[in-house]
Every structure is written in C-alpha cells, then in structure tokens.
mmCIF entry with sequence, helices, sheets and N, C-alpha, C, O atoms, coordinates in Angstrom:
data_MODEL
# 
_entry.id   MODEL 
# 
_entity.id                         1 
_entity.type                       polymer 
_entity.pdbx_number_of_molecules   1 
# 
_entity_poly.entity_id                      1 
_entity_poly.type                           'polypeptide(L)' 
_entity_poly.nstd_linkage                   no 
_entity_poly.nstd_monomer                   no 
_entity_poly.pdbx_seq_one_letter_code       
;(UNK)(UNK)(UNK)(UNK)(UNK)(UNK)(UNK)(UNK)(UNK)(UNK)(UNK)(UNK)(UNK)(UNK)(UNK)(UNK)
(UNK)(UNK)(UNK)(UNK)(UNK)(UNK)(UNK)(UNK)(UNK)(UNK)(UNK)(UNK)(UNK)(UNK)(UNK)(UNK)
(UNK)(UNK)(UNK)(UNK)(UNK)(UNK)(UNK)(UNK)(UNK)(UNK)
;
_entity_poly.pdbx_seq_one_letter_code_can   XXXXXXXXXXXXXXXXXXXXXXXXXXXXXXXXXXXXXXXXXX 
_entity_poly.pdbx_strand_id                 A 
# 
loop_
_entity_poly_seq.entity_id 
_entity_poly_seq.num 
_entity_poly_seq.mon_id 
_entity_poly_seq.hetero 
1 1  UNK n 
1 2  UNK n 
1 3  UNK n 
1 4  UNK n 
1 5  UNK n 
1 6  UNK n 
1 7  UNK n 
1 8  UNK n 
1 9  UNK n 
1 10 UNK n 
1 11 UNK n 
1 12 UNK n 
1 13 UNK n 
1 14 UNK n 
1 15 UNK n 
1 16 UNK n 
1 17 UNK n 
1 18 UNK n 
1 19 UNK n 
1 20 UNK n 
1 21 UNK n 
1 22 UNK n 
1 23 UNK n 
1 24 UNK n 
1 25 UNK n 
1 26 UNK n 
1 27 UNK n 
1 28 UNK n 
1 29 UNK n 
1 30 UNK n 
1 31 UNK n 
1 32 UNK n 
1 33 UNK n 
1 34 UNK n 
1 35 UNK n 
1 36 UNK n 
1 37 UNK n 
1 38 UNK n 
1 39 UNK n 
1 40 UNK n 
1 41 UNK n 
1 42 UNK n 
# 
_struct_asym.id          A 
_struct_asym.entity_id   1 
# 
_struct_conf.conf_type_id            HELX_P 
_struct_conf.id                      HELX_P1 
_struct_conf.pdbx_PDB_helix_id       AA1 
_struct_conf.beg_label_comp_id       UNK 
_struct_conf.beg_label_asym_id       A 
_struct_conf.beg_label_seq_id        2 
_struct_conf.pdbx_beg_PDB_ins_code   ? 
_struct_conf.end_label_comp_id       UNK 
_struct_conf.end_label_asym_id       A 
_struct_conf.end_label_seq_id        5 
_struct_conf.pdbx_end_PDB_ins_code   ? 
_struct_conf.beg_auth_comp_id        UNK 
_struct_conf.beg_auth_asym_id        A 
_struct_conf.beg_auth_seq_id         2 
_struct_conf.end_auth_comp_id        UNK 
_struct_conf.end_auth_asym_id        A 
_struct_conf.end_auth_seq_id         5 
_struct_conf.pdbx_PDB_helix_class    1 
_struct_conf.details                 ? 
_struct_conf.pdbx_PDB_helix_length   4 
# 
_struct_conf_type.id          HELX_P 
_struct_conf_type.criteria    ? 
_struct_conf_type.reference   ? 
# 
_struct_sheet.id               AA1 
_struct_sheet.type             ? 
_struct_sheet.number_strands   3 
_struct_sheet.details          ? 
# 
loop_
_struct_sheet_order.sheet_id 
_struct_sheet_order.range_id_1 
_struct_sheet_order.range_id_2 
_struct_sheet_order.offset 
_struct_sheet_order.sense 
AA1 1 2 ? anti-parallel 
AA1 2 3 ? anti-parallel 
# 
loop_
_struct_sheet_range.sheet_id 
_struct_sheet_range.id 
_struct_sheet_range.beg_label_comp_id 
_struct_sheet_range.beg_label_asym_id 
_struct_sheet_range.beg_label_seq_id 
_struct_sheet_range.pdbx_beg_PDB_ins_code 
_struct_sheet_range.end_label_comp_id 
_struct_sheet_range.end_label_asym_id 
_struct_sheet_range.end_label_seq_id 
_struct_sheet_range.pdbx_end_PDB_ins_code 
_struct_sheet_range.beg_auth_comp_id 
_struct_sheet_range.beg_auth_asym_id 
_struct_sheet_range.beg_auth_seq_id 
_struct_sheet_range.end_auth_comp_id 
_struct_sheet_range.end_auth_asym_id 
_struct_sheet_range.end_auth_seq_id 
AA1 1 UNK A 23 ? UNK A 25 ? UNK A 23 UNK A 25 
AA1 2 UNK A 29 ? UNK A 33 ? UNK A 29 UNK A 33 
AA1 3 UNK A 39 ? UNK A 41 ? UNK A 39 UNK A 41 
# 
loop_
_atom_site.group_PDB 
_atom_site.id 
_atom_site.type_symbol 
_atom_site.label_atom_id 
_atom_site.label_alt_id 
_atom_site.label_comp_id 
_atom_site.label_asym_id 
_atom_site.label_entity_id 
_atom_site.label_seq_id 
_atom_site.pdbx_PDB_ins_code 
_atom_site.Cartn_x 
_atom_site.Cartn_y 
_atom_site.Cartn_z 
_atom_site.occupancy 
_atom_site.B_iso_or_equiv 
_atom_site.pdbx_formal_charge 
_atom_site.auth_seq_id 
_atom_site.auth_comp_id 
_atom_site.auth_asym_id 
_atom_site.auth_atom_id 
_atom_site.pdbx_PDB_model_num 
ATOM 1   N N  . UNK A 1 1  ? 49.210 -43.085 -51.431 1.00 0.00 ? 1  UNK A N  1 
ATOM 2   C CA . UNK A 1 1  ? 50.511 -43.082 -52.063 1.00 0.00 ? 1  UNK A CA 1 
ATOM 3   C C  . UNK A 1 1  ? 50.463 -42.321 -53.387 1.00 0.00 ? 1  UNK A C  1 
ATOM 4   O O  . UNK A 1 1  ? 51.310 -41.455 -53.606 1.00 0.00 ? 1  UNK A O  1 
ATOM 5   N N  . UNK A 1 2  ? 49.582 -42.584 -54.214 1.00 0.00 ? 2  UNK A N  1 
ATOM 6   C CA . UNK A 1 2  ? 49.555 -41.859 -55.564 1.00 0.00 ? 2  UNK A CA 1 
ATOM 7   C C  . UNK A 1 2  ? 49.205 -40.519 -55.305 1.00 0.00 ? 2  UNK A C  1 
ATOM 8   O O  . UNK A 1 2  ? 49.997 -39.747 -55.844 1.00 0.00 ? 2  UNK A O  1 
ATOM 9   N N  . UNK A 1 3  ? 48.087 -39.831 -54.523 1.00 0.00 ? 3  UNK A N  1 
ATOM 10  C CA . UNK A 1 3  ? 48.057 -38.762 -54.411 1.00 0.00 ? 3  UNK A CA 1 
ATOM 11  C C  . UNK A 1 3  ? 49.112 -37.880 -53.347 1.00 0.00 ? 3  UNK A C  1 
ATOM 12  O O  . UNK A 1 3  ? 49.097 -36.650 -53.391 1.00 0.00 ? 3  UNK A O  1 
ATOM 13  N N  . UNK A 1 4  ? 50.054 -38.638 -52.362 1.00 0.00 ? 4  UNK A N  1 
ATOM 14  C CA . UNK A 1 4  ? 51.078 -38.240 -52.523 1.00 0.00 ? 4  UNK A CA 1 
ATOM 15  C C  . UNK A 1 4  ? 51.991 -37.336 -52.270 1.00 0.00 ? 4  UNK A C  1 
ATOM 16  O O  . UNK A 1 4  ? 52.454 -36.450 -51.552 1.00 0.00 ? 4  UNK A O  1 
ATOM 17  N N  . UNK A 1 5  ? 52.056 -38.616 -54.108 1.00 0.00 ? 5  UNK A N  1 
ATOM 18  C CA . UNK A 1 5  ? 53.724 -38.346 -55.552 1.00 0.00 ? 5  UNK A CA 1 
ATOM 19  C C  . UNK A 1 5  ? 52.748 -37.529 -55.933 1.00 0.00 ? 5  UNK A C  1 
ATOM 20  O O  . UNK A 1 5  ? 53.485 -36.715 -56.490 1.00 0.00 ? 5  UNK A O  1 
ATOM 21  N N  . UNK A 1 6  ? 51.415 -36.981 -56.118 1.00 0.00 ? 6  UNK A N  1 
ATOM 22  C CA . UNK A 1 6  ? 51.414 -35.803 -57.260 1.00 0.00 ? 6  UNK A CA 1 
ATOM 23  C C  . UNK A 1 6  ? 50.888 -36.850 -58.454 1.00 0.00 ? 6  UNK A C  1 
ATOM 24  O O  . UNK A 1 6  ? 51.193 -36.420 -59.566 1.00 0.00 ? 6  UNK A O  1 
ATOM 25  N N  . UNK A 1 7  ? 50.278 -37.931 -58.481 1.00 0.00 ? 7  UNK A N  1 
ATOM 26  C CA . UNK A 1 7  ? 49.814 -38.418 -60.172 1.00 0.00 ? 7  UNK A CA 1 
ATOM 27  C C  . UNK A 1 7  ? 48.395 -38.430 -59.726 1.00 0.00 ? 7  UNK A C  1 
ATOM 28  O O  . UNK A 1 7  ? 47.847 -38.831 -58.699 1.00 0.00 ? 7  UNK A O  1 
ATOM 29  N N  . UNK A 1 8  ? 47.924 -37.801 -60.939 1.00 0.00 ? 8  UNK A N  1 
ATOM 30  C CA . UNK A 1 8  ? 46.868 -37.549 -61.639 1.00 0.00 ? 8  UNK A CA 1 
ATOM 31  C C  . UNK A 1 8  ? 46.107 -39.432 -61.663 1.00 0.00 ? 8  UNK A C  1 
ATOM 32  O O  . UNK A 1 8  ? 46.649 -40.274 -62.379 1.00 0.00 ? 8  UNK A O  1 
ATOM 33  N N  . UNK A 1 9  ? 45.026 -39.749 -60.906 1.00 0.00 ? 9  UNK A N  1 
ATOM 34  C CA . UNK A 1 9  ? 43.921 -40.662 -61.129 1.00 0.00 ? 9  UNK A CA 1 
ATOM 35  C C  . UNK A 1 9  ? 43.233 -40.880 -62.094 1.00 0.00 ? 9  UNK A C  1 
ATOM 36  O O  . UNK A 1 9  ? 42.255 -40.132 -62.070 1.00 0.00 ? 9  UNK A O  1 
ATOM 37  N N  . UNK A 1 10 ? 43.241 -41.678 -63.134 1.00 0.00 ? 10 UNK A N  1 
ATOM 38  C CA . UNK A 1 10 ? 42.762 -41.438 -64.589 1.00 0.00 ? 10 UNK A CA 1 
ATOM 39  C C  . UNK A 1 10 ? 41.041 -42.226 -64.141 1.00 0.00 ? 10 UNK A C  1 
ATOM 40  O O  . UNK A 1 10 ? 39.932 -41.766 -64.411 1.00 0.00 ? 10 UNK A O  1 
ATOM 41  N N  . UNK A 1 11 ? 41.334 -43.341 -63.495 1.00 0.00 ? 11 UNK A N  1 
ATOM 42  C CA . UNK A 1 11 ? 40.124 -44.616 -63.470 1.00 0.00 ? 11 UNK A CA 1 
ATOM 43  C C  . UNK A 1 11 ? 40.195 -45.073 -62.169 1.00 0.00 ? 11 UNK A C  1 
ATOM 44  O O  . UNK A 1 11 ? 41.217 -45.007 -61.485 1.00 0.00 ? 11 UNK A O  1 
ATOM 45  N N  . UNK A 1 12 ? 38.934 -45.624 -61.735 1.00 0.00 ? 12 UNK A N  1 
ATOM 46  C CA . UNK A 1 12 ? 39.081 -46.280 -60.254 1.00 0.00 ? 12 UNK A CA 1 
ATOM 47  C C  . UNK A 1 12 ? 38.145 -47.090 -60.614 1.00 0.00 ? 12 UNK A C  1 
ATOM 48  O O  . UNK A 1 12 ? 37.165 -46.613 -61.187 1.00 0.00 ? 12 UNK A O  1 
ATOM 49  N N  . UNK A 1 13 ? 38.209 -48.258 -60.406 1.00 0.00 ? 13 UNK A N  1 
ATOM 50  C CA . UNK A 1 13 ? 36.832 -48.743 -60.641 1.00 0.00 ? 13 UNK A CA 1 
ATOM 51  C C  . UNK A 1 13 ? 36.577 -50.066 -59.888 1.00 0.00 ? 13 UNK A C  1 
ATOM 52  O O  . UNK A 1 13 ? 37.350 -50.942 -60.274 1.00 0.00 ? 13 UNK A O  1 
ATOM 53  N N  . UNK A 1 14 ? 35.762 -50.448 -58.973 1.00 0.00 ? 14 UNK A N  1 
ATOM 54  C CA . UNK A 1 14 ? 35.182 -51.594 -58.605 1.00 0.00 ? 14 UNK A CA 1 
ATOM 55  C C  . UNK A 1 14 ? 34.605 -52.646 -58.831 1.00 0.00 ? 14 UNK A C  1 
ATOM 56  O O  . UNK A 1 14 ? 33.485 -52.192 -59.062 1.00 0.00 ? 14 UNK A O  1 
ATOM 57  N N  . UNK A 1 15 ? 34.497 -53.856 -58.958 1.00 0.00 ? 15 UNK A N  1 
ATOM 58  C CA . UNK A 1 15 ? 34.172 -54.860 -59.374 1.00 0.00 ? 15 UNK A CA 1 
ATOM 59  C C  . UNK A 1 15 ? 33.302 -55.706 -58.273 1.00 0.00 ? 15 UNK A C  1 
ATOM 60  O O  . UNK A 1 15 ? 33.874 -56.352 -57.395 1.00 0.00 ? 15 UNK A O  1 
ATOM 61  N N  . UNK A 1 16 ? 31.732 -55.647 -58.397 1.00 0.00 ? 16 UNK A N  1 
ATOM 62  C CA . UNK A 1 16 ? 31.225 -55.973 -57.422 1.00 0.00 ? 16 UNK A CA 1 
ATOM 63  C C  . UNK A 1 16 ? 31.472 -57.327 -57.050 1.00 0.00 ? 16 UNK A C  1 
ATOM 64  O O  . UNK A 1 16 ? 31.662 -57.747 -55.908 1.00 0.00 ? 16 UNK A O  1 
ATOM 65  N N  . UNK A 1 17 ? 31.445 -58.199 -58.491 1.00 0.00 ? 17 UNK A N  1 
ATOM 66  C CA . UNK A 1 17 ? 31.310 -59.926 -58.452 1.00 0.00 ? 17 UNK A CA 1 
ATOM 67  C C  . UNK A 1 17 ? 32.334 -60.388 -57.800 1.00 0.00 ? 17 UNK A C  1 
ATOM 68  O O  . UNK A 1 17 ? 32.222 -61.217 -56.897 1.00 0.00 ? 17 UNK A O  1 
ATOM 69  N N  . UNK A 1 18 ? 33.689 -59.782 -58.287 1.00 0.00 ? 18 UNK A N  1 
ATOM 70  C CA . UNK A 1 18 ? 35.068 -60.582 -57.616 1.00 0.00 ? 18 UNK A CA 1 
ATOM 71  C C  . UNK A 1 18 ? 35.593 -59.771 -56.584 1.00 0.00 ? 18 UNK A C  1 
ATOM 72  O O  . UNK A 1 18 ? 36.482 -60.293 -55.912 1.00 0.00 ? 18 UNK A O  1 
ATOM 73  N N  . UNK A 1 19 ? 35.102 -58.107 -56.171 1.00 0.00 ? 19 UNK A N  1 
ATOM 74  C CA . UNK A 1 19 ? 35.207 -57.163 -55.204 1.00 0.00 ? 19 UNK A CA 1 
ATOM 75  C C  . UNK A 1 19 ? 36.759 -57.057 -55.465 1.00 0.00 ? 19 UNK A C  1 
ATOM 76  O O  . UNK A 1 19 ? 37.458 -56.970 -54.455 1.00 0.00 ? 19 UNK A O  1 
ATOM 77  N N  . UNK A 1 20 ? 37.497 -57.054 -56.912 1.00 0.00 ? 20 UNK A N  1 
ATOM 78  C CA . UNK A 1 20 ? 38.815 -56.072 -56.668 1.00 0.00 ? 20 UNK A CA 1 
ATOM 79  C C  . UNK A 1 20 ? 38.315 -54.732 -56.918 1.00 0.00 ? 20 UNK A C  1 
ATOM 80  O O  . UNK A 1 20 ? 37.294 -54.541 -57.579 1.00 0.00 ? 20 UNK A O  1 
ATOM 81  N N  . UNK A 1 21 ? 39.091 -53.687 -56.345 1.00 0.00 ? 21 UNK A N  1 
ATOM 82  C CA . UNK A 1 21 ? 39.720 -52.630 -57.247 1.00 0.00 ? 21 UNK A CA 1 
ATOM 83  C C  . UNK A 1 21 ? 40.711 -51.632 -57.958 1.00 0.00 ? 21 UNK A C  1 
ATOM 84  O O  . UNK A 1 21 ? 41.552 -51.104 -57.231 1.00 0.00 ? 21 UNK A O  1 
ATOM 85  N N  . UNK A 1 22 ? 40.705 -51.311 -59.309 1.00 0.00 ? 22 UNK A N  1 
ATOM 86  C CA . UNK A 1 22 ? 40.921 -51.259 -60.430 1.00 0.00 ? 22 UNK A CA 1 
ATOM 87  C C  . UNK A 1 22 ? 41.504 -49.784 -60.619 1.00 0.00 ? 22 UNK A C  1 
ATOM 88  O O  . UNK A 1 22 ? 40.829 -49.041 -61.331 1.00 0.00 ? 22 UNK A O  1 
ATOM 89  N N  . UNK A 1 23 ? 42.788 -49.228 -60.014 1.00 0.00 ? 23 UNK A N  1 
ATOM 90  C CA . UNK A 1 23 ? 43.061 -48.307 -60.811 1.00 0.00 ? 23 UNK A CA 1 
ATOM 91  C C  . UNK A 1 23 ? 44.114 -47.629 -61.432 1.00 0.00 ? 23 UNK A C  1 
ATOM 92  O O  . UNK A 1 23 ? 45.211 -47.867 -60.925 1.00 0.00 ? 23 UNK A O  1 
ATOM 93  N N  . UNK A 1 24 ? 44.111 -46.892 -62.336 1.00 0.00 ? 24 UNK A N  1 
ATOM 94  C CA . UNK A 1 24 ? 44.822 -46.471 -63.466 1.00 0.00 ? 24 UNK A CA 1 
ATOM 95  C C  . UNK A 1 24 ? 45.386 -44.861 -63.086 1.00 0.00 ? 24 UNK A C  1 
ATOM 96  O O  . UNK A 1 24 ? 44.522 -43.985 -63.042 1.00 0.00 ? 24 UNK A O  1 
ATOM 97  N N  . UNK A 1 25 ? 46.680 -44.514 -62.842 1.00 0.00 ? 25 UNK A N  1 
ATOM 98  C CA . UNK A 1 25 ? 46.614 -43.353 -62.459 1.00 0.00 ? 25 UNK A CA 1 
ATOM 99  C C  . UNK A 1 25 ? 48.159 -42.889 -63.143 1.00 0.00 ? 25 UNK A C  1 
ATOM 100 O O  . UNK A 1 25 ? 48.860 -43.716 -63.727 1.00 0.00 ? 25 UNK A O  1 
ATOM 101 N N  . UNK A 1 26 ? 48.497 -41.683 -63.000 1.00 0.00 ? 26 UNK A N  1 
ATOM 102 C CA . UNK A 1 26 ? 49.954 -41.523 -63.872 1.00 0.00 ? 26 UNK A CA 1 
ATOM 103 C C  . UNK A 1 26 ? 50.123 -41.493 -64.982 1.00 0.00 ? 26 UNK A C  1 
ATOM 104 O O  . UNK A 1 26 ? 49.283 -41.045 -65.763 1.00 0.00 ? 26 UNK A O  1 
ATOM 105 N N  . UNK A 1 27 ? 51.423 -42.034 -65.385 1.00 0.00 ? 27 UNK A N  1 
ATOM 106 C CA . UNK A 1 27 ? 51.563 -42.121 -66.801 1.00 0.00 ? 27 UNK A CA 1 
ATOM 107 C C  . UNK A 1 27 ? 51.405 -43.565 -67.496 1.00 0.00 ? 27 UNK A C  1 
ATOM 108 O O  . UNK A 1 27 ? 51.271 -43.808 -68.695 1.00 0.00 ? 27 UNK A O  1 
ATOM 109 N N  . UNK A 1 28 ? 51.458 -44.468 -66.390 1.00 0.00 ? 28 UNK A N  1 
ATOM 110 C CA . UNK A 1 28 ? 51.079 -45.912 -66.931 1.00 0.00 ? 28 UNK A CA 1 
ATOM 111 C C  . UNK A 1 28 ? 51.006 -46.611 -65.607 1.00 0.00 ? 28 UNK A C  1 
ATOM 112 O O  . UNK A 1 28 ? 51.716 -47.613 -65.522 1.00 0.00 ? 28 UNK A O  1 
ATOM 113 N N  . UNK A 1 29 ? 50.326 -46.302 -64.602 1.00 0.00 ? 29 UNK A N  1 
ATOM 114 C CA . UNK A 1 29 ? 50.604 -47.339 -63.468 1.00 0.00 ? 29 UNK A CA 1 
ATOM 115 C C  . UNK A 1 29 ? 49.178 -47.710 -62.948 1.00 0.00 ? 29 UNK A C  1 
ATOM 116 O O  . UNK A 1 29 ? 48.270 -47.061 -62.429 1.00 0.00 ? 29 UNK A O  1 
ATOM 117 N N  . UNK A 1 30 ? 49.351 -49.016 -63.297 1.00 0.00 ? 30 UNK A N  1 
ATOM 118 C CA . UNK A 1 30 ? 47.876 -50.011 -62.643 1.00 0.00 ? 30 UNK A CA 1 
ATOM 119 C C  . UNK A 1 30 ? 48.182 -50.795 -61.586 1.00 0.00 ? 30 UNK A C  1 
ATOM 120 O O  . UNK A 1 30 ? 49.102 -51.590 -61.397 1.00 0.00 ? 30 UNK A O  1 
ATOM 121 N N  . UNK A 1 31 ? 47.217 -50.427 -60.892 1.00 0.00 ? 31 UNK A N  1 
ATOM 122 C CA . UNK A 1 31 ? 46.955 -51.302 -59.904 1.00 0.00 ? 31 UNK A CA 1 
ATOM 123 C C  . UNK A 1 31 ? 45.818 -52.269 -59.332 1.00 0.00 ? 31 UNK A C  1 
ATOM 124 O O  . UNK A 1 31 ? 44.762 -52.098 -59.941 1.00 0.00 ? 31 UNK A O  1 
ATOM 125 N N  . UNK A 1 32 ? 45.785 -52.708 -58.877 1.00 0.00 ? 32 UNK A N  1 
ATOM 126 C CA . UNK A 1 32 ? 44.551 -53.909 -58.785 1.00 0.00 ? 32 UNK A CA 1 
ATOM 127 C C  . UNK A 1 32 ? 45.200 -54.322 -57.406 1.00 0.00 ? 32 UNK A C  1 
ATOM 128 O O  . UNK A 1 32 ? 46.361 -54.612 -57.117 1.00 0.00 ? 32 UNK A O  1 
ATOM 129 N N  . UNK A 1 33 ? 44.044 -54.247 -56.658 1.00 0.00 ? 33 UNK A N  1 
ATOM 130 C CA . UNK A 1 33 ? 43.553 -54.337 -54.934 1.00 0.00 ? 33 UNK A CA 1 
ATOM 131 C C  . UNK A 1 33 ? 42.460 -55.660 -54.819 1.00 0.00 ? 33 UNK A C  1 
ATOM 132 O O  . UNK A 1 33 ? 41.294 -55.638 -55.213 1.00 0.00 ? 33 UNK A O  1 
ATOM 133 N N  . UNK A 1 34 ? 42.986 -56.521 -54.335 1.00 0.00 ? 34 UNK A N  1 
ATOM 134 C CA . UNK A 1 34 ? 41.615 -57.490 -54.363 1.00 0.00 ? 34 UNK A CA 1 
ATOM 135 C C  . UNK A 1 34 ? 41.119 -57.458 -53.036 1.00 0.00 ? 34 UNK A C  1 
ATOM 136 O O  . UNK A 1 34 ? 41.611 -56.593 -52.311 1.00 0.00 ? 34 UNK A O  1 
ATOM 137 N N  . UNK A 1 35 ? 40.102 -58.339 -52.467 1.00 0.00 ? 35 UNK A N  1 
ATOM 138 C CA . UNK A 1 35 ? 39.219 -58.143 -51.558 1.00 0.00 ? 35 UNK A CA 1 
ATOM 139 C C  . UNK A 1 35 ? 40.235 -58.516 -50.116 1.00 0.00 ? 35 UNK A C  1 
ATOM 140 O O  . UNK A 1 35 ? 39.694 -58.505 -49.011 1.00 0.00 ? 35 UNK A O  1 
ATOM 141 N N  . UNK A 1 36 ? 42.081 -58.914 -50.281 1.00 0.00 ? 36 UNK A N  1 
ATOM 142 C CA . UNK A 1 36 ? 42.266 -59.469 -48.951 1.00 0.00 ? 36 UNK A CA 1 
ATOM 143 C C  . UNK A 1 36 ? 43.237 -58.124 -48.465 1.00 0.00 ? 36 UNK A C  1 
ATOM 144 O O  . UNK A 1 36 ? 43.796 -57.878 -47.396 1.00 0.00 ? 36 UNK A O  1 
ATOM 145 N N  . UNK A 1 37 ? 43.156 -57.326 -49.862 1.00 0.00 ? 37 UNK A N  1 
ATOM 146 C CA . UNK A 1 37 ? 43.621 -56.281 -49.741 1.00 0.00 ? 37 UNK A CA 1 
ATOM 147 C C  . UNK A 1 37 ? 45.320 -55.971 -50.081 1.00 0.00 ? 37 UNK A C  1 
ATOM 148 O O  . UNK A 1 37 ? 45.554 -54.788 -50.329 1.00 0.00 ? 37 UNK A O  1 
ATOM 149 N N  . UNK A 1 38 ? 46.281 -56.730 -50.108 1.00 0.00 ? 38 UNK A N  1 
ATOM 150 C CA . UNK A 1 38 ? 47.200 -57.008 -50.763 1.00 0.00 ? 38 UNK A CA 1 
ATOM 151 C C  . UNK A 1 38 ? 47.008 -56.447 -52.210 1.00 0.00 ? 38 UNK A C  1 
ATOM 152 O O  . UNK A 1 38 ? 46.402 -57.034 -53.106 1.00 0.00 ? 38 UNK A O  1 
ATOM 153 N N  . UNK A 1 39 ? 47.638 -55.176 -52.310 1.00 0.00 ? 39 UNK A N  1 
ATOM 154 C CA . UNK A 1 39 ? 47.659 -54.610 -53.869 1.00 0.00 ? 39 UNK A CA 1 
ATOM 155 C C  . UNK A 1 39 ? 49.177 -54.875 -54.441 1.00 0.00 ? 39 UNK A C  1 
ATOM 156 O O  . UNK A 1 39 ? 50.210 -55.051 -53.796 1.00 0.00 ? 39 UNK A O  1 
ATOM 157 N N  . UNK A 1 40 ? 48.954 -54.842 -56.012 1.00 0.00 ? 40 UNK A N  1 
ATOM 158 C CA . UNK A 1 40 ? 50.431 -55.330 -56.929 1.00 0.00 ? 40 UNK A CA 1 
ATOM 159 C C  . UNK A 1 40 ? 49.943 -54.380 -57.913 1.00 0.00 ? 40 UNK A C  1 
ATOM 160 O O  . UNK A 1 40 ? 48.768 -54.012 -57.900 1.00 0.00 ? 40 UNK A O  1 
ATOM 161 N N  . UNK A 1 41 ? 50.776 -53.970 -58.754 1.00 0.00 ? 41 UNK A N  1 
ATOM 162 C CA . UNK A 1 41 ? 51.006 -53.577 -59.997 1.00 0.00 ? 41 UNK A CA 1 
ATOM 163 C C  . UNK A 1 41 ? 50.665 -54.474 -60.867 1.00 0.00 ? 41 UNK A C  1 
ATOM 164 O O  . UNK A 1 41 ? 50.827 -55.679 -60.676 1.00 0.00 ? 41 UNK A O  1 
ATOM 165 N N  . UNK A 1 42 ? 50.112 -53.925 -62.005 1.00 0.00 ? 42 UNK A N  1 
ATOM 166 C CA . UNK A 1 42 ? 49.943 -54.967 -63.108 1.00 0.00 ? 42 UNK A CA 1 
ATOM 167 C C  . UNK A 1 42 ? 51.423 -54.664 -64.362 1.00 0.00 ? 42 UNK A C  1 
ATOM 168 O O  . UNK A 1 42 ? 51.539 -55.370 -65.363 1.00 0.00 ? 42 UNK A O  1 
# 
C-alpha cells in the first residue's frame, strides 16, 4: 500500500521479543503490525 501511493519508507523495524513491526513512512504515518498481523496506525 505505501509503496503504491508513492511514500518514501523512512524506518522498518522489527521487534524480535514481542515480533511487531514498526514502520514510519511519508510525511507522518506509523504503523505497527503485530504478530496476528492485523495492522493500525498509530
């Protein structure tokens, strides 16, 4: 979806202990993916 609209990926990042991941892309849009896979905006 983000690559798309055309926004630029600033951060991606994984979290081994709690297995979300973490990323930052655009002009302000975060997202966070946890392990059941259901992603939201922060």
């Amino acid at each position: 979806m983000l690559s798309n609209g055309y926004q630029e990926i600033y951060l991606f990042r994984f979290d081994e202990k709690i297995g979300n991941v973490f990323i930052l892309a655009g002009d302000n849009i975060q997202i966070v993916i946890p392990p059941d896979g259901e992603w939201y905006f922060i």
